[in-house]
C-alpha positions as CSV (number, residue, x, y, z in Angstrom):
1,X,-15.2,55.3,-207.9
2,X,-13.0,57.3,-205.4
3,X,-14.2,60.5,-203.7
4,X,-12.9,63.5,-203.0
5,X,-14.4,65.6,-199.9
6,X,-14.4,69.4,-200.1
7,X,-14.1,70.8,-197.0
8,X,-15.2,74.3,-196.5
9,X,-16.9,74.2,-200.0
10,X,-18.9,77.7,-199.2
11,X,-15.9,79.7,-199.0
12,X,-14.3,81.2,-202.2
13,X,-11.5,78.8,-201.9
14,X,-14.1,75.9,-201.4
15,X,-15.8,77.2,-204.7
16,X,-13.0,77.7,-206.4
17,X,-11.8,74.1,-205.6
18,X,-15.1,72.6,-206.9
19,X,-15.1,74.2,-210.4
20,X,-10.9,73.2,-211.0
21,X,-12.3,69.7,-209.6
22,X,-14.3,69.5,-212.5
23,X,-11.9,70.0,-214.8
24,X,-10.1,67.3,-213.5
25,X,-8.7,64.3,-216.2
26,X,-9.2,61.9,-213.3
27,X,-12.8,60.8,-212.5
28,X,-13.7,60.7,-209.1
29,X,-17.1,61.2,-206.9
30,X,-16.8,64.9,-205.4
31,X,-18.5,65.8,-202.3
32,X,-19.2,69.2,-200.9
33,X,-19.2,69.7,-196.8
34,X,-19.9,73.0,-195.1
35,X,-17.6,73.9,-192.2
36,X,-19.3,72.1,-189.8
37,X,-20.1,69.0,-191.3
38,X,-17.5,66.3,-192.1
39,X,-17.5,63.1,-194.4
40,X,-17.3,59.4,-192.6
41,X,-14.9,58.4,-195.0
42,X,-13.6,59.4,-198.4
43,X,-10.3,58.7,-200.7
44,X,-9.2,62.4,-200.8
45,X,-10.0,65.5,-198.3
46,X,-9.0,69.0,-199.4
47,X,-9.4,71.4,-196.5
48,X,-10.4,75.0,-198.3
49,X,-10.3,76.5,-194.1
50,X,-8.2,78.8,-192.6
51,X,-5.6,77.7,-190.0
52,X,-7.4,76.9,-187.0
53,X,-9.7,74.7,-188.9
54,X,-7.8,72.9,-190.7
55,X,-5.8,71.9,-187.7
56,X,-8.9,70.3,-185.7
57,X,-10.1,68.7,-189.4
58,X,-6.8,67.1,-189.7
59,X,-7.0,65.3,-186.8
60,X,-10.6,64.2,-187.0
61,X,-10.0,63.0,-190.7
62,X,-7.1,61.2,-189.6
63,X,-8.9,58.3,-189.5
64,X,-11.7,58.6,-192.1
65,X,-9.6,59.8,-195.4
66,X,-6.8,58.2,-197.5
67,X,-5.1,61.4,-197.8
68,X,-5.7,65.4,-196.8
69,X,-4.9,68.2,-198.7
70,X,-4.6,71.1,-196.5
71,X,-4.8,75.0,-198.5
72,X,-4.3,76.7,-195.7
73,X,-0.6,78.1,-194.4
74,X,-1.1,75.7,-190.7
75,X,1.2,72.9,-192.0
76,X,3.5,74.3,-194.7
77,X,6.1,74.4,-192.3
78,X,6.0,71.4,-190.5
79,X,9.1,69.0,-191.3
80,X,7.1,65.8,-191.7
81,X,4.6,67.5,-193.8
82,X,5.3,67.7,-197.7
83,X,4.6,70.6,-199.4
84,X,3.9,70.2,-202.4
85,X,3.5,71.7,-206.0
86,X,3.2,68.4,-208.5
87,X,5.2,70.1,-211.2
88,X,9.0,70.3,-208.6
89,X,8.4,67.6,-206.0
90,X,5.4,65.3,-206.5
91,X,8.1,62.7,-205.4
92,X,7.9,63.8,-201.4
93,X,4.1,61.8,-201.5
94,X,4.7,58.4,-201.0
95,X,1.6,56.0,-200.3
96,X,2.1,56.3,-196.4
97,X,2.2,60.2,-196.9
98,X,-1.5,61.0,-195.0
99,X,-0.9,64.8,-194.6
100,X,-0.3,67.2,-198.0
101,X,0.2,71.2,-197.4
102,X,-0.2,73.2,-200.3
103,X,2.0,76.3,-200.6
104,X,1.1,80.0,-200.4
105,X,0.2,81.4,-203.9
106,X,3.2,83.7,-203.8
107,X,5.9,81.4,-202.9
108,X,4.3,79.2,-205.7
109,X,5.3,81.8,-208.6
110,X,8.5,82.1,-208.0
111,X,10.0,78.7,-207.3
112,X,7.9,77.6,-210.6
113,X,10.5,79.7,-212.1
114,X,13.8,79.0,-209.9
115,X,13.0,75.3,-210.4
116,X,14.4,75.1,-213.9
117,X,17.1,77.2,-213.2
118,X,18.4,74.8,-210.3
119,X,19.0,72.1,-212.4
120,X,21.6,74.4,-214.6
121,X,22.7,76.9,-211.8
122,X,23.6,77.0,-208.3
123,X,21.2,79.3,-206.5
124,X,22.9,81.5,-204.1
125,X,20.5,84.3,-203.5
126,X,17.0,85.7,-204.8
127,X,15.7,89.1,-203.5
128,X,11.9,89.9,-204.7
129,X,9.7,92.6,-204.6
130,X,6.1,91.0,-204.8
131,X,3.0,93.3,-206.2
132,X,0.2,91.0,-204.8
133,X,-3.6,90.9,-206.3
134,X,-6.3,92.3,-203.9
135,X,-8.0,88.6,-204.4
136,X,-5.2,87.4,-202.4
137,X,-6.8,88.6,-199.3
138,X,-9.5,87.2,-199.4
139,X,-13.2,88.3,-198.9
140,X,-12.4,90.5,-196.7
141,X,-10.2,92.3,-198.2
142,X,-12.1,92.5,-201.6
143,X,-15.1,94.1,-199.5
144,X,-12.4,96.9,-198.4
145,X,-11.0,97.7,-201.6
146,X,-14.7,97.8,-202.4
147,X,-15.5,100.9,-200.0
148,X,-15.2,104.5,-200.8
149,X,-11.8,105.6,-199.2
150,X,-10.6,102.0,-198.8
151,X,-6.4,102.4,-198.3
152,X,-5.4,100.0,-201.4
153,X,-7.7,102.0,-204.2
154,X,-5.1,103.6,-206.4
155,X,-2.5,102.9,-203.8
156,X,0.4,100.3,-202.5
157,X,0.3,99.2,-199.4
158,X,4.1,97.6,-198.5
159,X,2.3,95.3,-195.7
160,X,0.4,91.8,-196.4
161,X,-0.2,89.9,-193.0
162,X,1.2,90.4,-189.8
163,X,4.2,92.5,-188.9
164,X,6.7,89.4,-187.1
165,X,9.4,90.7,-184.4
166,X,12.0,90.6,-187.2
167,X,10.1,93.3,-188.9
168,X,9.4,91.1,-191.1
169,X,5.6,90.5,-192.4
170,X,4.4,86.8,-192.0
171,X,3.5,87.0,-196.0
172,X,7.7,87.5,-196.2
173,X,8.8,84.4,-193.9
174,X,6.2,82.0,-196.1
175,X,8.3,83.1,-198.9
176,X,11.6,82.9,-197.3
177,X,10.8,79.1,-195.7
178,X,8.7,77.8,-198.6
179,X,11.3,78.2,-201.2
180,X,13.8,76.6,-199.4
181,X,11.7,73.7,-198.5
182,X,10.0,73.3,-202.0
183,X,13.3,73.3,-203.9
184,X,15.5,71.6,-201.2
185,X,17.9,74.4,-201.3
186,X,18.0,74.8,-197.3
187,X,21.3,77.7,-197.6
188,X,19.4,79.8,-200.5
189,X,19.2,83.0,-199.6
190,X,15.6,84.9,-199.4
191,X,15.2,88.5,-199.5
192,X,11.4,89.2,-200.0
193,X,9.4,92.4,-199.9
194,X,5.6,91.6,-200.4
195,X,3.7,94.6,-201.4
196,X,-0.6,94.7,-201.9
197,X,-1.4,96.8,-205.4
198,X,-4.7,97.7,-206.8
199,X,-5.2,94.4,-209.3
200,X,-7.8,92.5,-208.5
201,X,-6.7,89.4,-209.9
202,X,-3.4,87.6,-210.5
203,X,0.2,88.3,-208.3
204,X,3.4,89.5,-210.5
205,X,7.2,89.6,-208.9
206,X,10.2,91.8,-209.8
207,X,12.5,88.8,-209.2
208,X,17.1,89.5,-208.6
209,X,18.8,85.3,-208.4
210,X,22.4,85.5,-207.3
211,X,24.0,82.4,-208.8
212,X,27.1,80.9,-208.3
213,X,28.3,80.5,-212.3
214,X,27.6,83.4,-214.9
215,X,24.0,83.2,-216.3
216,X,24.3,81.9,-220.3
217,X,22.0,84.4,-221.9
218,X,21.6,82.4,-225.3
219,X,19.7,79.0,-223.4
220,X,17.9,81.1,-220.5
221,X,14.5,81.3,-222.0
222,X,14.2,77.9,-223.3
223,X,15.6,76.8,-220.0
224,X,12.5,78.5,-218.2
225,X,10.2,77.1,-221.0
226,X,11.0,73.9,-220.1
227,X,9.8,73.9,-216.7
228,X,6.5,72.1,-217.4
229,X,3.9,74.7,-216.4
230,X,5.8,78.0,-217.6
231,X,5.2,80.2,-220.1
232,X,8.8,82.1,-221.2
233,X,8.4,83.3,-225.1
234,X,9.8,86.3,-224.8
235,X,6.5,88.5,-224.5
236,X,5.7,90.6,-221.8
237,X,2.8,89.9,-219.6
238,X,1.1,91.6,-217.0
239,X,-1.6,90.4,-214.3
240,X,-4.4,91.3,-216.8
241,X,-3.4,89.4,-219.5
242,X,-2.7,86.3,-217.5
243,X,-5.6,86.1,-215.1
244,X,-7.7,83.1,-215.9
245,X,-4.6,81.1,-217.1
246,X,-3.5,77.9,-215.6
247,X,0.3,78.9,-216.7
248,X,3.2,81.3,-214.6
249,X,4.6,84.0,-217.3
250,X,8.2,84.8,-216.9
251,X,9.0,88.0,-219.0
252,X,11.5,90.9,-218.7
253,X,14.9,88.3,-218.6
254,X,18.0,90.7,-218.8
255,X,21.5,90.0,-217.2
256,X,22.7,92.4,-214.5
257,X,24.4,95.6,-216.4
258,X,27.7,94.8,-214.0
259,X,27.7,91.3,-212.9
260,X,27.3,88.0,-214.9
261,X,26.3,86.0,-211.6
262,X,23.1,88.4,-211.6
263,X,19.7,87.8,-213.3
264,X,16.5,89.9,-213.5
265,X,13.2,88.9,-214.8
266,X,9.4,89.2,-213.8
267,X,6.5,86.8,-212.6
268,X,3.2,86.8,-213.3
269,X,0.2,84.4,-212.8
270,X,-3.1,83.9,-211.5
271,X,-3.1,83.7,-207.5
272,X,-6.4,82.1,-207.6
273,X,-5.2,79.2,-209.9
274,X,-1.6,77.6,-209.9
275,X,-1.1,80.0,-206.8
276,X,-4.6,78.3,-204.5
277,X,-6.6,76.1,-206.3
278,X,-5.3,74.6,-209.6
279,X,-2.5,73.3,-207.5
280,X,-4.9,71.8,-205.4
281,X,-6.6,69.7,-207.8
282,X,-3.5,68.9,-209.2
283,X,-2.4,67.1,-206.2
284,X,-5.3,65.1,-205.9
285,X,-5.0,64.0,-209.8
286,X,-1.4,63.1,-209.0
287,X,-2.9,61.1,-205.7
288,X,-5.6,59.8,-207.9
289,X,-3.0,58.6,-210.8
290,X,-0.6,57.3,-208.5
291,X,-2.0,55.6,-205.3
């Protein structure tokens, strides 16, 4: 039997890995390590650590695991470095592929609904305004909105990670550089504005795509729908109807009042599922199926 090695399996990440782990079609062996302890060898190693760690584990499992998953953002970026959500581009893995990033749980949202759309439409240009679950900063952050007088109880706070010398946040440039690498649309055109709201579970996005052709309003639904991993029925959801669901919800479709190249809609899922762990495990069932 194959094994998978959980790498910071203490964290909330880590736990959260174990339990979609065990919901996993694909049997394998699966091994829980602290922070400080590592596996000799094993099939599959999912690092559940933040950046710096991730980047020492990578190079010490080099040699000691068939393939690393990597949740944190330390690798997203890197050009030799797939990221991957199984569901758009399971096809950048190949069986010499040793190094697999995951993306960040907003980016993941929204090119789960541009992917469909690419295969109709050329993309020219998506602006979003994110309204990002308190869970989505971690422990930390959950302990703050915990305390009396914490900023982000009844309030929105227009700044999630660190303010770059653009201006713009580092939460912003995952979005604007992950969708592009993701979809292999390298000239689309990312406008992002990531916001923190008091929800303590599941991200949503007010989404504007530019296209180049005029948006057929009869087939757009279905054509979400058939993005395998959507919900698009025309309901409307909202972060507390979603959370605890593997899907992303796309609700609120309407073409731009003045011009037919313009289309609105909304995004919501849960940030601890398809956007951190549930793609996780879903690579290593693809790696498990397939190598």
């Amino acid at each position: 039997m194959k094994t998978i090695a959980v790498l910071g399996a203490a964290g909330k990440v880590g736990q959260l890995m174990l339990k979609e782990l065990a919901r996993m079609d694909a049997k394998a062996e699966i091994q829980a390590y602290g922070r400080e302890e590592k596996p000799s060898h094993c099939d599959i190693a999912i690092l559940c650590t933040d950046d710096p760690v991730s980047e020492v584990l990578a190079k010490e499992l080099k040699d000691k695991a068939g393939f690393i998953i990597d949740m944190s953002a330390k690798f997203r970026n890197d050009p030799s470095v797939p990221l991957v959500i199984p569901e758009i581009n399971a096809d950048t893995i190949t069986k010499d592929t040793r190094l697999i990033a995951s993306p960040n749980c907003t980016t993941t949202g929204l090119v789960m609904a541009l992917n469909p759309l690419k295969k109709k439409y050329t993309l020219k240009e998506v602006f979003f305004c994110s309204y990002q679950a308190i869970s989505g900063g971690g422990k930390k952050l959950i302990e703050d909105f915990n305390t009396e007088g914490s900023l982000y109880q009844a309030n929105c706070v227009p700044l999630i990670g660190s303010i770059q010398p653009s201006g713009f946040t580092s939460e912003e440039l995952k979005g604007i550089n992950e969708t592009r690498k993701i979809l292999r649309l390298p000239d689309i055109k990312v406008r992002p504005h990531t916001v923190r709201v008091p929800v303590m579970v599941s991200h949503s996005l007010g989404v504007t795509l530019r296209a180049e052709e005029d948006f057929d309003m009869g087939g757009i639904q279905d054509l979400f729908a058939s993005q395998s991993g959507v919900i698009c029925d025309g309901k409307i959801y909202t972060p507390k109807e979603v959370a605890g669901k593997d899907e992303v919800f796309i609700s609120r479709i309407r073409r731009d009042y003045e011009d037919k190249n313009i289309l609105h809609f909304w995004i919501t899922f849960d940030n601890l599922l398809k956007g951190a762990a549930l793609n996780g495990r879903q690579i290593a069932q693809y790696l498990l199926e397939n190598f």
